[in-house]
PyMOL Python script that loads the backbone (N, CA, C, O; Angstrom):
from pymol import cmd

cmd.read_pdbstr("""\
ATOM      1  N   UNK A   1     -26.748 -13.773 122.255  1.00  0.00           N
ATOM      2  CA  UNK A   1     -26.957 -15.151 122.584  1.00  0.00           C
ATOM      3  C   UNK A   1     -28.456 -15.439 122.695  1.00  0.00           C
ATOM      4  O   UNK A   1     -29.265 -14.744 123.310  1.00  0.00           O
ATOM      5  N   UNK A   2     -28.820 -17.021 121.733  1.00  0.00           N
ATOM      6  CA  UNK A   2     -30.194 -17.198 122.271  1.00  0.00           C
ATOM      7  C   UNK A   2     -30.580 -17.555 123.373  1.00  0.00           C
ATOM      8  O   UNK A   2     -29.689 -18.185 123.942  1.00  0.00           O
ATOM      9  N   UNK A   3     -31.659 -17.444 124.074  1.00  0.00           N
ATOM     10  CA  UNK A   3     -31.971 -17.948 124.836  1.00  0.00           C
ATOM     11  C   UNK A   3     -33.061 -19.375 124.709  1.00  0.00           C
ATOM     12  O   UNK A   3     -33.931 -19.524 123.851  1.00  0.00           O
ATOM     13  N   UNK A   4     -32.616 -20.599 126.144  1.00  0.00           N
ATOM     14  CA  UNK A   4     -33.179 -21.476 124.929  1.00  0.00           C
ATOM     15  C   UNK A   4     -34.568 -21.567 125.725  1.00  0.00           C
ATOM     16  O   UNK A   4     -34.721 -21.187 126.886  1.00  0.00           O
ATOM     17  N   UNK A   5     -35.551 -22.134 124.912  1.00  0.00           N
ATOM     18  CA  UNK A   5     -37.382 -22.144 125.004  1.00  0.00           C
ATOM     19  C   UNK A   5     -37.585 -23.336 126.132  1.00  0.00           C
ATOM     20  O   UNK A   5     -38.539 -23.311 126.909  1.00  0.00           O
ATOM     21  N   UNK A   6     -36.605 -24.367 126.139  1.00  0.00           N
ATOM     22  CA  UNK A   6     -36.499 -25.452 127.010  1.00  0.00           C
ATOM     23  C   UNK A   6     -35.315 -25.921 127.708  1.00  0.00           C
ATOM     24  O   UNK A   6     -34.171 -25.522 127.493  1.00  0.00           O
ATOM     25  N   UNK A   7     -35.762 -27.026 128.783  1.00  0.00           N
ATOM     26  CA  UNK A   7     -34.873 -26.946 128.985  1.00  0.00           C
ATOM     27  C   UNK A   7     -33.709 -28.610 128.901  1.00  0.00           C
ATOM     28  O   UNK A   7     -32.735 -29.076 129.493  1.00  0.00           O
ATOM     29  N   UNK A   8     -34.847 -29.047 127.508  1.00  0.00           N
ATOM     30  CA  UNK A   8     -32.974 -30.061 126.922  1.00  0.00           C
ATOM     31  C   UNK A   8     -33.890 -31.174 127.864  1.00  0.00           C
ATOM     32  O   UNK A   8     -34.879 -30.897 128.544  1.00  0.00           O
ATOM     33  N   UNK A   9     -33.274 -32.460 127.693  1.00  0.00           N
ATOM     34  CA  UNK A   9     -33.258 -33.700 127.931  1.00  0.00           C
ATOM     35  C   UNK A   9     -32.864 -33.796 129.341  1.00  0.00           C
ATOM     36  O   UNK A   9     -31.826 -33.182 129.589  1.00  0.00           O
ATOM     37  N   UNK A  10     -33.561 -34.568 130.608  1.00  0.00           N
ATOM     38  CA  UNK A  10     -33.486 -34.205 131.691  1.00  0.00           C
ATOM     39  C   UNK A  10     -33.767 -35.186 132.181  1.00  0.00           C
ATOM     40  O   UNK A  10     -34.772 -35.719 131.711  1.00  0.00           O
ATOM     41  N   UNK A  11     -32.968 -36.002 133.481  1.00  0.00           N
ATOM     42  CA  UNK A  11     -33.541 -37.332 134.349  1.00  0.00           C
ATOM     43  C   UNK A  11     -34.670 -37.402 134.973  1.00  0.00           C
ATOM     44  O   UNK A  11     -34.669 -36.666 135.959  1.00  0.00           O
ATOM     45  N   UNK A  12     -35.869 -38.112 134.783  1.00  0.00           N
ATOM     46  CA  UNK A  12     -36.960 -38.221 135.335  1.00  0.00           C
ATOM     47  C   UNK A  12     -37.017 -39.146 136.752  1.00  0.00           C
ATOM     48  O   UNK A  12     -36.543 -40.251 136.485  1.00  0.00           O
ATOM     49  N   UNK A  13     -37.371 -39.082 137.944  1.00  0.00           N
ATOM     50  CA  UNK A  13     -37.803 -39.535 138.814  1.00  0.00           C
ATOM     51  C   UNK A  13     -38.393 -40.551 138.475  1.00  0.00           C
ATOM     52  O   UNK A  13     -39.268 -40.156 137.705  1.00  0.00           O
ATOM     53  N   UNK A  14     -38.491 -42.125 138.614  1.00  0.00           N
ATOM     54  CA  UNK A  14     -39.226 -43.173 138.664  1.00  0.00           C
ATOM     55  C   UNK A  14     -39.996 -43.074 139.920  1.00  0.00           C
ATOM     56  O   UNK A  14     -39.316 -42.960 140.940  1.00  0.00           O
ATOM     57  N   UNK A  15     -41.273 -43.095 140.047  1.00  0.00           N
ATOM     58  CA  UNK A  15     -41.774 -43.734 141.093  1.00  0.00           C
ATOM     59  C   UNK A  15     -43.499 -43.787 140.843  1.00  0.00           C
ATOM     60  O   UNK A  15     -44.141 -43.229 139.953  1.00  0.00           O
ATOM     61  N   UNK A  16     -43.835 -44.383 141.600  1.00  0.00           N
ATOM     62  CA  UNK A  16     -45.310 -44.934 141.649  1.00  0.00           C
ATOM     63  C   UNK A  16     -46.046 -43.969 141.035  1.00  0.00           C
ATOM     64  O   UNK A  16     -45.414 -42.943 140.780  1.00  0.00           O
ATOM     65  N   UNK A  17     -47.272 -43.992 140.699  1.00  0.00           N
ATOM     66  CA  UNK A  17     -48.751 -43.275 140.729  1.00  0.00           C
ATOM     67  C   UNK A  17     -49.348 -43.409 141.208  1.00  0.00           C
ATOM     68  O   UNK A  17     -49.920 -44.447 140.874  1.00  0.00           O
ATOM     69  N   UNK A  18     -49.959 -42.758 142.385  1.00  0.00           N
ATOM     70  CA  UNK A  18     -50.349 -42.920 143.538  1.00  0.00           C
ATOM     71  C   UNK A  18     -52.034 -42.357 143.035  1.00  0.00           C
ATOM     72  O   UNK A  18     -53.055 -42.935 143.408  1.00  0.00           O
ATOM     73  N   UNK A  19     -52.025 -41.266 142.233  1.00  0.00           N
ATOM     74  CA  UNK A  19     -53.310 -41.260 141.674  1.00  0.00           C
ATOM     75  C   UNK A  19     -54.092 -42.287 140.901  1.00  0.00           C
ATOM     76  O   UNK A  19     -53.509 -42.775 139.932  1.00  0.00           O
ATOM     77  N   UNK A  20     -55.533 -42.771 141.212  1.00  0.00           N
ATOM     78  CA  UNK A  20     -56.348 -44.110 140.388  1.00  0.00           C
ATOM     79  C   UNK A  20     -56.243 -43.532 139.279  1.00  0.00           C
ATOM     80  O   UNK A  20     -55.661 -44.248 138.465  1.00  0.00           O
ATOM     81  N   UNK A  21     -56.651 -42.221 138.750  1.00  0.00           N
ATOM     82  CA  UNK A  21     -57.227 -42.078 137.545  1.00  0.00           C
ATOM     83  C   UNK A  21     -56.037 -41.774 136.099  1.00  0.00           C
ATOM     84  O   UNK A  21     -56.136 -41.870 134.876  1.00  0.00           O
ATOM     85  N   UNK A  22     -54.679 -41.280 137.294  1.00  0.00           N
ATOM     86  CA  UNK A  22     -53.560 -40.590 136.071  1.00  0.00           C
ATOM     87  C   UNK A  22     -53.194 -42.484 136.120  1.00  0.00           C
ATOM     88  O   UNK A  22     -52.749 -42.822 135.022  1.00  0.00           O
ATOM     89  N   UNK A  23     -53.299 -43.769 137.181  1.00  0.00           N
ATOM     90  CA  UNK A  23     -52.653 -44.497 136.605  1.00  0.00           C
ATOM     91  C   UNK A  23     -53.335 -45.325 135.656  1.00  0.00           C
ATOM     92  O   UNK A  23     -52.562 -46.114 135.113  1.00  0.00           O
ATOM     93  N   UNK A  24     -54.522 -45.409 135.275  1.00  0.00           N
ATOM     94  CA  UNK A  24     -55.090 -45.279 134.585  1.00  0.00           C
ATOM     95  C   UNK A  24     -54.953 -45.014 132.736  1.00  0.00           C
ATOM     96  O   UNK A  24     -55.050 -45.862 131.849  1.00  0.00           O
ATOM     97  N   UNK A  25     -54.665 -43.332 132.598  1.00  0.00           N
ATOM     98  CA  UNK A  25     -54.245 -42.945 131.556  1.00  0.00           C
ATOM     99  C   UNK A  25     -53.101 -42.964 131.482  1.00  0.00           C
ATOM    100  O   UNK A  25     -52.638 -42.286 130.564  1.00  0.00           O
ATOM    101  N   UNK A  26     -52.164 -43.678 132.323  1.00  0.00           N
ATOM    102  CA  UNK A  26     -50.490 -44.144 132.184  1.00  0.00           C
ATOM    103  C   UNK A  26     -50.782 -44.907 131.287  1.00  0.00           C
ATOM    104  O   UNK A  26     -50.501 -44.689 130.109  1.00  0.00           O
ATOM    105  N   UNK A  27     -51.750 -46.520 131.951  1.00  0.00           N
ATOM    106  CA  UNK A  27     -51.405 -47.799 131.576  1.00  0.00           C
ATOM    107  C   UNK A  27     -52.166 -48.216 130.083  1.00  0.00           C
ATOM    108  O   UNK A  27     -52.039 -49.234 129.402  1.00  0.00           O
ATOM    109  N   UNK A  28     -53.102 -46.854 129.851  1.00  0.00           N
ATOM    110  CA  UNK A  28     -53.849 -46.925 128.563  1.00  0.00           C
ATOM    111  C   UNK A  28     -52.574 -46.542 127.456  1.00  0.00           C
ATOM    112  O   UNK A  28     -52.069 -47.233 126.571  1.00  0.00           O
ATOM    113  N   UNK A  29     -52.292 -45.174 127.893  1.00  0.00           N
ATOM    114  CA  UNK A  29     -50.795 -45.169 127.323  1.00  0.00           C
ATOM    115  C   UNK A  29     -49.651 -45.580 126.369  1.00  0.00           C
ATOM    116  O   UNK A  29     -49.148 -45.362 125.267  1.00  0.00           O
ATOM    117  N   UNK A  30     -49.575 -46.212 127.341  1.00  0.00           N
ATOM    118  CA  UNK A  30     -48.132 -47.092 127.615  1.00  0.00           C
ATOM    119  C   UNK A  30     -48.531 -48.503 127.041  1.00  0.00           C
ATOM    120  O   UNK A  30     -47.643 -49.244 126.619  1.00  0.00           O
ATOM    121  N   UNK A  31     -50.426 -49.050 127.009  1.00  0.00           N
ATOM    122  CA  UNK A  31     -50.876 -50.332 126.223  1.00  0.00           C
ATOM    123  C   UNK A  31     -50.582 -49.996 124.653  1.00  0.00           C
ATOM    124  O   UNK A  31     -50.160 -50.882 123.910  1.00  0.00           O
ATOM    125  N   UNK A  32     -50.784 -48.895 124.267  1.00  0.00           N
ATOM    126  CA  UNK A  32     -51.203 -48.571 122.917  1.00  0.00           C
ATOM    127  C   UNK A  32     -49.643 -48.779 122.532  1.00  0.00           C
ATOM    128  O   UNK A  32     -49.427 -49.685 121.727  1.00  0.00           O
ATOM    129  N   UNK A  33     -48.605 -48.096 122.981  1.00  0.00           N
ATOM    130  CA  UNK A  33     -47.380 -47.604 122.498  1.00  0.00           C
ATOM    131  C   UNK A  33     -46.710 -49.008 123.004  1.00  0.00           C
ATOM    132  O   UNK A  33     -45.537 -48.675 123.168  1.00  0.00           O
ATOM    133  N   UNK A  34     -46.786 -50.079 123.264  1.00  0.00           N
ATOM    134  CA  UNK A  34     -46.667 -51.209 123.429  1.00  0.00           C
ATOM    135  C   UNK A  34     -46.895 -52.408 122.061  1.00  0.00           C
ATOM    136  O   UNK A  34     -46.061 -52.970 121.351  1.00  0.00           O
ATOM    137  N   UNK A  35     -48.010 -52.460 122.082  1.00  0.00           N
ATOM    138  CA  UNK A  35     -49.012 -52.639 120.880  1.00  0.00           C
ATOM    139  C   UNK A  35     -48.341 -52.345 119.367  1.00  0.00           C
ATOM    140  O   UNK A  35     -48.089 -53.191 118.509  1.00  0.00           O
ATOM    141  N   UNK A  36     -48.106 -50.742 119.288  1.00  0.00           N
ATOM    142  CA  UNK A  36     -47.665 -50.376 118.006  1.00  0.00           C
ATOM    143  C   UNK A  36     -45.945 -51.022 118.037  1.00  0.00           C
ATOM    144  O   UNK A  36     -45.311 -51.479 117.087  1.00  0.00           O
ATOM    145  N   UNK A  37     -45.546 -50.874 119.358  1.00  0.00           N
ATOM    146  CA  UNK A  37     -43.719 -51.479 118.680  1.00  0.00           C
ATOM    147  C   UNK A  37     -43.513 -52.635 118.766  1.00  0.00           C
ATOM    148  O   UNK A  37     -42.401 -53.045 118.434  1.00  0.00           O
ATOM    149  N   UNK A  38     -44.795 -53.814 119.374  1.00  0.00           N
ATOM    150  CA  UNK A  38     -44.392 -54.982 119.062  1.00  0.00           C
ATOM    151  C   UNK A  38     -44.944 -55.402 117.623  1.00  0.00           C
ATOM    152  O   UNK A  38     -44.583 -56.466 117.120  1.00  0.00           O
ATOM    153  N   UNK A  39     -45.704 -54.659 117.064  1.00  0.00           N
ATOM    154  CA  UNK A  39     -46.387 -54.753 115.428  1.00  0.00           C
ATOM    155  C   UNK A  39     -45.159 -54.207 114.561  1.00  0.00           C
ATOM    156  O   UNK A  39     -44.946 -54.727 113.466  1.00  0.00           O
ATOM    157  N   UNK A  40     -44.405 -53.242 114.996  1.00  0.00           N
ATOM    158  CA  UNK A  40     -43.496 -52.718 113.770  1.00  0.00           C
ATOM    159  C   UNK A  40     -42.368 -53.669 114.003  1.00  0.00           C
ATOM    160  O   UNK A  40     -41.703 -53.965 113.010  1.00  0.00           O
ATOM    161  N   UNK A  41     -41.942 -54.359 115.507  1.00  0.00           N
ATOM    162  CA  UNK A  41     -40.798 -55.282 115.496  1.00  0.00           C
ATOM    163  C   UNK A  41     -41.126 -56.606 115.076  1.00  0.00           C
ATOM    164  O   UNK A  41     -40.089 -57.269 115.046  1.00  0.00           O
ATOM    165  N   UNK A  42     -42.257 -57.364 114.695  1.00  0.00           N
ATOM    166  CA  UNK A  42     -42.822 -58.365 114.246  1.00  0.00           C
ATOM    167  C   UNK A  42     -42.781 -58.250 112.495  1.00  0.00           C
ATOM    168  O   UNK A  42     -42.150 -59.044 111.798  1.00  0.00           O
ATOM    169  N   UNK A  43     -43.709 -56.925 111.881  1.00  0.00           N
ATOM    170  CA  UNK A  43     -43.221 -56.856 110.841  1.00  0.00           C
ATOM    171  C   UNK A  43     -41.589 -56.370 110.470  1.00  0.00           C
ATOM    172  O   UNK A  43     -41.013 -57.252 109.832  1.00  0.00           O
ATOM    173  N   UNK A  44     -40.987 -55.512 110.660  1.00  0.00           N
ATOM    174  CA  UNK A  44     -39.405 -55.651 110.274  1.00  0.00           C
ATOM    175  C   UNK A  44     -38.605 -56.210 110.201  1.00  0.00           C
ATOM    176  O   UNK A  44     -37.742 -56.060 109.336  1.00  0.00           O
ATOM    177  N   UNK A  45     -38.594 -57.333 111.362  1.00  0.00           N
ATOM    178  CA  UNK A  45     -37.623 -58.583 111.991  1.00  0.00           C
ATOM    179  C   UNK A  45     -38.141 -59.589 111.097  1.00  0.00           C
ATOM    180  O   UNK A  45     -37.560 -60.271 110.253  1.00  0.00           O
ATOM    181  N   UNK A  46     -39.561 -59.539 111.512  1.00  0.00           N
ATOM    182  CA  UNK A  46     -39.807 -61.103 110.542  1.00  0.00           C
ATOM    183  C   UNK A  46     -40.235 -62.087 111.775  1.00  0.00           C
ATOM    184  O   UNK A  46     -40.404 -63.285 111.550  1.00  0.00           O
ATOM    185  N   UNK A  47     -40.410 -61.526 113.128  1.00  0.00           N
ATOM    186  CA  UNK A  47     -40.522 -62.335 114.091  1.00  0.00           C
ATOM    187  C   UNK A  47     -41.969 -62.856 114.518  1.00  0.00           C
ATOM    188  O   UNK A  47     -42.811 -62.509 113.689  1.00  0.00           O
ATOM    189  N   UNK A  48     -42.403 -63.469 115.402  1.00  0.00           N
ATOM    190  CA  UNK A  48     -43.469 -63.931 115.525  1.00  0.00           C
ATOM    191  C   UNK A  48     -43.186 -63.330 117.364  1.00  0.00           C
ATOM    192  O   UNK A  48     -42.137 -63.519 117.980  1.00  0.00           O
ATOM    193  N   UNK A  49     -44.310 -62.673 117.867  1.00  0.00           N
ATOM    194  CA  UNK A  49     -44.326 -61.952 119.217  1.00  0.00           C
ATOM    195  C   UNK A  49     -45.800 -61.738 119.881  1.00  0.00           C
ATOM    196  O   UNK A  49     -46.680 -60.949 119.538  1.00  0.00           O
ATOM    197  N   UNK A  50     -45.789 -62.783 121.045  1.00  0.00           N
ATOM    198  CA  UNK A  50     -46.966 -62.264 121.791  1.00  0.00           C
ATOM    199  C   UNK A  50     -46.932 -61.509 123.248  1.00  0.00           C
ATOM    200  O   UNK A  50     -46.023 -61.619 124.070  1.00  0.00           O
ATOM    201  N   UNK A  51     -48.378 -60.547 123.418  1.00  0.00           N
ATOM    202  CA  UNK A  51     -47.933 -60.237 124.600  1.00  0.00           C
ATOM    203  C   UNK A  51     -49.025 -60.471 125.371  1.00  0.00           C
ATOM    204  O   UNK A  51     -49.845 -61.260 124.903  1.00  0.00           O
ATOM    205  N   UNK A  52     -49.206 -60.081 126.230  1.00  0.00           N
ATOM    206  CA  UNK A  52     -50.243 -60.496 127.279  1.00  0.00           C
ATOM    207  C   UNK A  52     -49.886 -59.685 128.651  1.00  0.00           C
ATOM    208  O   UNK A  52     -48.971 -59.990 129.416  1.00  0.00           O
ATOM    209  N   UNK A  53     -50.985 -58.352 128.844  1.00  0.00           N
ATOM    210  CA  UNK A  53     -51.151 -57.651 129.812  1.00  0.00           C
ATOM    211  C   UNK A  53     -52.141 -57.480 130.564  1.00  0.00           C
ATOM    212  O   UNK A  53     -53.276 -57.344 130.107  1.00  0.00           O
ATOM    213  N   UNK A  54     -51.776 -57.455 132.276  1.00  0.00           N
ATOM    214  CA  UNK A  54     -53.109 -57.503 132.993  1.00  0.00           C
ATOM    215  C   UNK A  54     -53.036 -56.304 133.489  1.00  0.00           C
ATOM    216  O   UNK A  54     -52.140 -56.062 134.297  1.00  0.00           O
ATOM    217  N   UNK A  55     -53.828 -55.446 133.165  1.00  0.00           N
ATOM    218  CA  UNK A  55     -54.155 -54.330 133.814  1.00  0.00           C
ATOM    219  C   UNK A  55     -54.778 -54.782 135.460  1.00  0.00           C
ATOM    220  O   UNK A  55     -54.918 -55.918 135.913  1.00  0.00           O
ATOM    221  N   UNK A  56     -54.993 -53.820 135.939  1.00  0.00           N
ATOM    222  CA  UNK A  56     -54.964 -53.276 137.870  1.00  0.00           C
ATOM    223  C   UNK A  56     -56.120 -54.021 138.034  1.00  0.00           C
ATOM    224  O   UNK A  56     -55.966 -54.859 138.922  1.00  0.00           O
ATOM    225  N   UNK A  57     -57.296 -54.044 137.486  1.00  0.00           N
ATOM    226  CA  UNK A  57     -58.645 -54.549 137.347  1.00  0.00           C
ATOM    227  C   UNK A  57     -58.711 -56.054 136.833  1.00  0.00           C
ATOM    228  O   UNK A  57     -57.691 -56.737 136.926  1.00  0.00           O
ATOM    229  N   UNK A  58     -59.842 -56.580 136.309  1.00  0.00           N
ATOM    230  CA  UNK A  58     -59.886 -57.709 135.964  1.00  0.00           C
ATOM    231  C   UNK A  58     -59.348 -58.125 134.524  1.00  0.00           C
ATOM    232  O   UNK A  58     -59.022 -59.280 134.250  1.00  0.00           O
ATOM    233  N   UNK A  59     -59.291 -57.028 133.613  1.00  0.00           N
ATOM    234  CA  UNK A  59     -59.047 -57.173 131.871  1.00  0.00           C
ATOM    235  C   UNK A  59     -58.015 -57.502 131.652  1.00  0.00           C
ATOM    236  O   UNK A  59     -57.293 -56.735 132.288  1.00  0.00           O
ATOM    237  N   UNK A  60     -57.560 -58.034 131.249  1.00  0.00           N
ATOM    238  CA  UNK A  60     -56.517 -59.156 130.058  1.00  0.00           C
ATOM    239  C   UNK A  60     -56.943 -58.369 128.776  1.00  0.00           C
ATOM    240  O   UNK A  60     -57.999 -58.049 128.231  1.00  0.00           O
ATOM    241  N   UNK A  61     -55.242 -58.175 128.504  1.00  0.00           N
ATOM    242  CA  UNK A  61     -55.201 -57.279 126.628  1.00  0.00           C
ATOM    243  C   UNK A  61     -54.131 -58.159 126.431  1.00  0.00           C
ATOM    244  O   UNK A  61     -53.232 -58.372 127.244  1.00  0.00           O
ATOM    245  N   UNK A  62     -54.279 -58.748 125.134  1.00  0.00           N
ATOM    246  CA  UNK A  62     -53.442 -59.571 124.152  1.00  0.00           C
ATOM    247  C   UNK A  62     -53.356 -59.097 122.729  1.00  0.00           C
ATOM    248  O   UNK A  62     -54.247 -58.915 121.900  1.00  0.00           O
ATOM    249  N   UNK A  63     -51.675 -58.898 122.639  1.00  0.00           N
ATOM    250  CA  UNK A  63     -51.086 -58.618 121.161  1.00  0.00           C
ATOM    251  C   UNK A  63     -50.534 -60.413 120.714  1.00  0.00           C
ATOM    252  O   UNK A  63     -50.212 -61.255 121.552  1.00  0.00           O
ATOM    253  N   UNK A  64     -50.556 -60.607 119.337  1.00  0.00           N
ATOM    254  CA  UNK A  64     -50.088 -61.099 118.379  1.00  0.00           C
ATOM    255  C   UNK A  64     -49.981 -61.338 117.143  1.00  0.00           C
ATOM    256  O   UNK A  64     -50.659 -61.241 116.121  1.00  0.00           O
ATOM    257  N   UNK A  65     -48.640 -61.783 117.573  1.00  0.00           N
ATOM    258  CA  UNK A  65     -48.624 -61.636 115.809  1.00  0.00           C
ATOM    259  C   UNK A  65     -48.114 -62.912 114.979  1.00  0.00           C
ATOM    260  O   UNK A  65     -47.000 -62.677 114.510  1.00  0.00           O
ATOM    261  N   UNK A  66     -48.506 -63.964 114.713  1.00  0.00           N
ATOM    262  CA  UNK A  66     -49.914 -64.023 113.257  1.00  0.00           C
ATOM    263  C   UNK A  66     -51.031 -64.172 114.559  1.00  0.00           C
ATOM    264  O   UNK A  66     -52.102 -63.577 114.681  1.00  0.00           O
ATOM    265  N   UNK A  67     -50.647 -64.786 115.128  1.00  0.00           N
ATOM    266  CA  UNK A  67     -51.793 -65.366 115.779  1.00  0.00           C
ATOM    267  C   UNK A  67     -51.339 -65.517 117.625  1.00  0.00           C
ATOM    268  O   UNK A  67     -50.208 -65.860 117.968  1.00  0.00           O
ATOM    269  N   UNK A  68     -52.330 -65.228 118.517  1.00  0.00           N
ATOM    270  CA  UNK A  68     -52.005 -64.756 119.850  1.00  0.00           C
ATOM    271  C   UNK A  68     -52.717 -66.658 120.562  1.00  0.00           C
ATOM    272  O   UNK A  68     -52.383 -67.069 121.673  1.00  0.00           O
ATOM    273  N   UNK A  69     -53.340 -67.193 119.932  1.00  0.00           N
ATOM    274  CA  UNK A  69     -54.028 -68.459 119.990  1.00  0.00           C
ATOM    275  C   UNK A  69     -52.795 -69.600 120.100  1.00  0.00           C
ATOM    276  O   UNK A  69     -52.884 -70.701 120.643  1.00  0.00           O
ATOM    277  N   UNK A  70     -51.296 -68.867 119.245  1.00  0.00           N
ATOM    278  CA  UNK A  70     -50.384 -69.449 119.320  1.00  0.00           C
ATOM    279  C   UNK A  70     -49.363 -69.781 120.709  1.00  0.00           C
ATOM    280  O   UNK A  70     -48.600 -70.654 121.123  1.00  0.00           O
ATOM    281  N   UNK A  71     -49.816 -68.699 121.026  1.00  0.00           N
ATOM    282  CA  UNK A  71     -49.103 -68.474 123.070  1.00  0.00           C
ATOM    283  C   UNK A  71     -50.105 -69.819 123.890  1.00  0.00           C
ATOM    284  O   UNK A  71     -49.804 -70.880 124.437  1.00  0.00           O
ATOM    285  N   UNK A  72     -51.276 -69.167 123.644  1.00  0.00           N
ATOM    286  CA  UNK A  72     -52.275 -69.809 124.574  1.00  0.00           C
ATOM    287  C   UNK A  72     -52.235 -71.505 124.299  1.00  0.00           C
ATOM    288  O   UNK A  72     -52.339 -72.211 125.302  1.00  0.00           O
ATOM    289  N   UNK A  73     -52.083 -72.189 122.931  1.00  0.00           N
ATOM    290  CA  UNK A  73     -51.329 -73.294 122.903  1.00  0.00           C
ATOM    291  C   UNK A  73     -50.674 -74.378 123.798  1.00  0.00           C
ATOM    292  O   UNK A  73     -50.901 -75.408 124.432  1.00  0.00           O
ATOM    293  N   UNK A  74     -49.240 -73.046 123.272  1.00  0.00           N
ATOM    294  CA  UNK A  74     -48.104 -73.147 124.179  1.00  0.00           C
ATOM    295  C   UNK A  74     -48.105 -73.313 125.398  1.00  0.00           C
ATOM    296  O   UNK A  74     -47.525 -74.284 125.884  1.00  0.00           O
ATOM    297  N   UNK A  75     -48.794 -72.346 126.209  1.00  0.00           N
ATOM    298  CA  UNK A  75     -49.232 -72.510 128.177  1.00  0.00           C
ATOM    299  C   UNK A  75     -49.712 -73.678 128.146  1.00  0.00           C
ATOM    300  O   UNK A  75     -49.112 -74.486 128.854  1.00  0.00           O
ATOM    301  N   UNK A  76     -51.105 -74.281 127.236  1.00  0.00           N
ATOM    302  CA  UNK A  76     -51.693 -75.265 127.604  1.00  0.00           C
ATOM    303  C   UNK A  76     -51.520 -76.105 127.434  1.00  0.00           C
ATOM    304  O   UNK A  76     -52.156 -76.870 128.159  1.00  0.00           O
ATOM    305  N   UNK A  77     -50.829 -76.600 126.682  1.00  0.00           N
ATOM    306  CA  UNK A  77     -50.018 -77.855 126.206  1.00  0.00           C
ATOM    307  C   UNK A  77     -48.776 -78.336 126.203  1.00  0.00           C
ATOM    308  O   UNK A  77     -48.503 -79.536 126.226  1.00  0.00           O
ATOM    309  N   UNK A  78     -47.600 -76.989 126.162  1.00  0.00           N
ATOM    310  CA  UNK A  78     -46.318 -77.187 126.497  1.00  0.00           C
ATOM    311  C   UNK A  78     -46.325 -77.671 125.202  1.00  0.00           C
ATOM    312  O   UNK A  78     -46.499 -78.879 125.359  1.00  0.00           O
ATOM    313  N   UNK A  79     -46.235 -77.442 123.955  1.00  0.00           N
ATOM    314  CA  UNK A  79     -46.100 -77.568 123.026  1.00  0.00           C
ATOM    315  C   UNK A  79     -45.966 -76.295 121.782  1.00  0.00           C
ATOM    316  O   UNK A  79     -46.838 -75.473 121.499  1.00  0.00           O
ATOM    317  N   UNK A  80     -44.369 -76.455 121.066  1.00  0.00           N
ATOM    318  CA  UNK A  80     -44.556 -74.960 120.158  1.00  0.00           C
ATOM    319  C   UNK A  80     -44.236 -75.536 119.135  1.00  0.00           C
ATOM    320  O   UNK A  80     -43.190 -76.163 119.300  1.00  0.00           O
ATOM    321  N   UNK A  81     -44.803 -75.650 117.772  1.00  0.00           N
ATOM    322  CA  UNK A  81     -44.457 -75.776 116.801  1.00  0.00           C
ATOM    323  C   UNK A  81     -43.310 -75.100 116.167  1.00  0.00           C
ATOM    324  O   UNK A  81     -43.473 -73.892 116.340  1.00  0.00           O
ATOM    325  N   UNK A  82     -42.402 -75.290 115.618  1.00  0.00           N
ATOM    326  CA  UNK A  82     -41.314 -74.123 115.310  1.00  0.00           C
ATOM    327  C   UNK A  82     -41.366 -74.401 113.673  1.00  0.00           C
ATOM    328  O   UNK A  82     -41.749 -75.482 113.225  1.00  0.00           O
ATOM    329  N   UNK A  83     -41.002 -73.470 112.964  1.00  0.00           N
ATOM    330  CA  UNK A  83     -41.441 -73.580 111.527  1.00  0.00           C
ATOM    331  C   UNK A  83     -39.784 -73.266 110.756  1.00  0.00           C
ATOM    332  O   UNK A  83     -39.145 -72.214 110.728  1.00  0.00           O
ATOM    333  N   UNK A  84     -39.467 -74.534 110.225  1.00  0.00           N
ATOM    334  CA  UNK A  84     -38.065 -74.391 109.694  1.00  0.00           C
ATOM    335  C   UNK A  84     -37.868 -73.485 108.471  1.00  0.00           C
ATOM    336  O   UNK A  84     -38.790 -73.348 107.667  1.00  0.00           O
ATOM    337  N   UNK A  85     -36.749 -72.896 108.315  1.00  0.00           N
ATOM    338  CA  UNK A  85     -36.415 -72.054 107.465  1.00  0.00           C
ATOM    339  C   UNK A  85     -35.745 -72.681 106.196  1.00  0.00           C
ATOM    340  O   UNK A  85     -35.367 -71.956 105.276  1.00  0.00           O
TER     341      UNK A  85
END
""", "prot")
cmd.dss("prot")
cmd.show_as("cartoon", "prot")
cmd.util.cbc("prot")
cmd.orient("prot")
């Protein structure tokens, strides 16, 4: 019998990061891999998707897709153009 090298798919604990610096390289992370699946679900679907994240600090990161100018619009005007098919 083999023996196995790991040990297999396993429930992770949710809870905080109590460390500044690992939460940090969480939220850098977790921006990037954010980023890339709202770009592959925008191109595949065909959809139009913005996002808008505030990190712990003062920075604002914005994804969109055609255009992220299209959200900011929207907040400020209450107005969305919708584009018929």
């Amino acid at each position: 019998m083999l023996s196995r090298k790991s040990k297999g798919l396993q429930k992770i604990q949710m809870s905080r990061v109590e460390k500044v610096s690992d939460l940090l390289v969480t939220f850098s992370k977790r921006r990037c891999g954010l980023s890339t699946t709202a770009s592959k679900l925008s191109i595949w679907c065909g959809v139009e998707i913005d996002i808008i994240l505030f990190s712990g600090g003062i920075k604002v990161f914005s994804f969109g897709h055609p255009l992220v100018e299209n959200l900011f619009n929207f907040i400020l005007f209450q107005q969305l153009e919708f584009k018929s098919f």
